[in-house]
N, C-alpha and C positions, 0 to 999 in steps of 0.2 A: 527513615531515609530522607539525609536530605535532598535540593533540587538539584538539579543537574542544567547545563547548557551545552547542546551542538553547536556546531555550527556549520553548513553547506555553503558555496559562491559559487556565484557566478559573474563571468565578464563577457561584455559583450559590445561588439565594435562596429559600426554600421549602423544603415536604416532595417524597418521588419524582414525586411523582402529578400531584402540582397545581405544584411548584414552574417557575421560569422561569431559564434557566440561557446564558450565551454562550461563547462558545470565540474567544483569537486568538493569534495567532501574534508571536514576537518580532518579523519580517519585514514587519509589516502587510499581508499578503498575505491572512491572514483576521483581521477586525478586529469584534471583540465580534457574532459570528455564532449567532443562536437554535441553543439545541440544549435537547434536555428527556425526558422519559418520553415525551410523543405522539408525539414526530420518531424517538426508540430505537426503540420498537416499537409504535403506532401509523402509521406513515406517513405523518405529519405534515410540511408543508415545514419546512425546518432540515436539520442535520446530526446526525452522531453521530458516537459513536466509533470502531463500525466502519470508516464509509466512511472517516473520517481515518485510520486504520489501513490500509485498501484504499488511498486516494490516496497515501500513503508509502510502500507496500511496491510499487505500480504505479511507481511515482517513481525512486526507487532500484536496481531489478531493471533497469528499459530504461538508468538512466543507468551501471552495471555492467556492462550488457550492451554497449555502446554502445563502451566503453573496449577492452573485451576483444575485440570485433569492428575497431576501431580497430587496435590491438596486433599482431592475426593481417592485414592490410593489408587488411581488405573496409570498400568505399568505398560510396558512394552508401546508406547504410544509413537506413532507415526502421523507427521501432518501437514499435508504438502495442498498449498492454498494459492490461489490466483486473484487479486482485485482488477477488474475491469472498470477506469476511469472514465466518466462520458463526460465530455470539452461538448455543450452546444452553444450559440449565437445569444446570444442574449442582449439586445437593440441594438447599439453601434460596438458591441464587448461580445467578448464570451466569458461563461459562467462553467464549473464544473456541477453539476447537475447532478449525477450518481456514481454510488461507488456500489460493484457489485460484489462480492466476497462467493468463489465457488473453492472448497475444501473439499479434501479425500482426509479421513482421520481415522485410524486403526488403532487399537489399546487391547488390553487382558480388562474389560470390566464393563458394567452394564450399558449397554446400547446407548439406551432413554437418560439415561445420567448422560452421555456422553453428549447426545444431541441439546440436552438443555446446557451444558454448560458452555456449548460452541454458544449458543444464542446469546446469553452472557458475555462471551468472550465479543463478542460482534459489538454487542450495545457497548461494554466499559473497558475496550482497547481503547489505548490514548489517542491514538491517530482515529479512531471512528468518532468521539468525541469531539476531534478536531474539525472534523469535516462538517460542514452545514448542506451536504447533499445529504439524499435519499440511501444510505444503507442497507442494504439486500447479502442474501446470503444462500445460496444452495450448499447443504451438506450433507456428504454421503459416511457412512459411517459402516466400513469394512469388518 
């Protein structure tokens, strides 16, 4: 297969503080969506970066996982995953620091296969590769 490119933008108009800034995606799937300093770290409705970061690497992880559990023959497979992104201070910046991956994942097939091949799916999704933070993972296996 060969490679492929996305592409996501964003614009953004102003200073950090007060400025007004949107996010979309080549896909139209997010299409000139608020994001800003009060939505980063205020709690403001909108997005950020993080959670686009968390929705990507949740994205990626269950669709790797999903293949690899495909591959070894377990059927009936279910797998609904959350990345929790940590944004800390790091000198006069901040750094993303960790990405935490919690899964619920269900199939017709052994348990223990199941939990090694999440652990797999963890280390060689693209997006966990991408990341230079700390990857974690709690998974429960129904």
């Amino acid at each position: 297969m060969a490679g492929f490119t996305r592409k996501g933008s964003a614009k953004w108009q102003g200073g950090l503080k007060d400025g007004k800034a949107t996010v979309s995606t080549q896909s139209g799937a997010l299409s000139e969506q608020p994001y800003g300093f009060n939505t980063r770290f205020e709690d403001k409705p909108g997005t950020n970066p993080e959670e686009l970061v968390g929705a990507a690497h949740a994205s990626c992880f269950s669709m790797a996982l999903s293949k690899m559990l495909e591959d070894a023959g377990i059927s009936n497979v279910t797998i609904d995953t959350t990345s929790a992104v940590t944004l800390e201070q790091d000198g006069d910046g901040f750094t993303i620091t960790k990405a935490h991956l919690t899964t619920n994942i269900s199939g017709d097939g052994d348990k223990a296969k199941i939990e090694e091949l999440a652990q797999q799916a963890k280390a060689g999704c693209p997006v966990s590769k991408l990341l230079k933070a700390d990857v974690t993972m709690d998974a429960t296996v129904a």
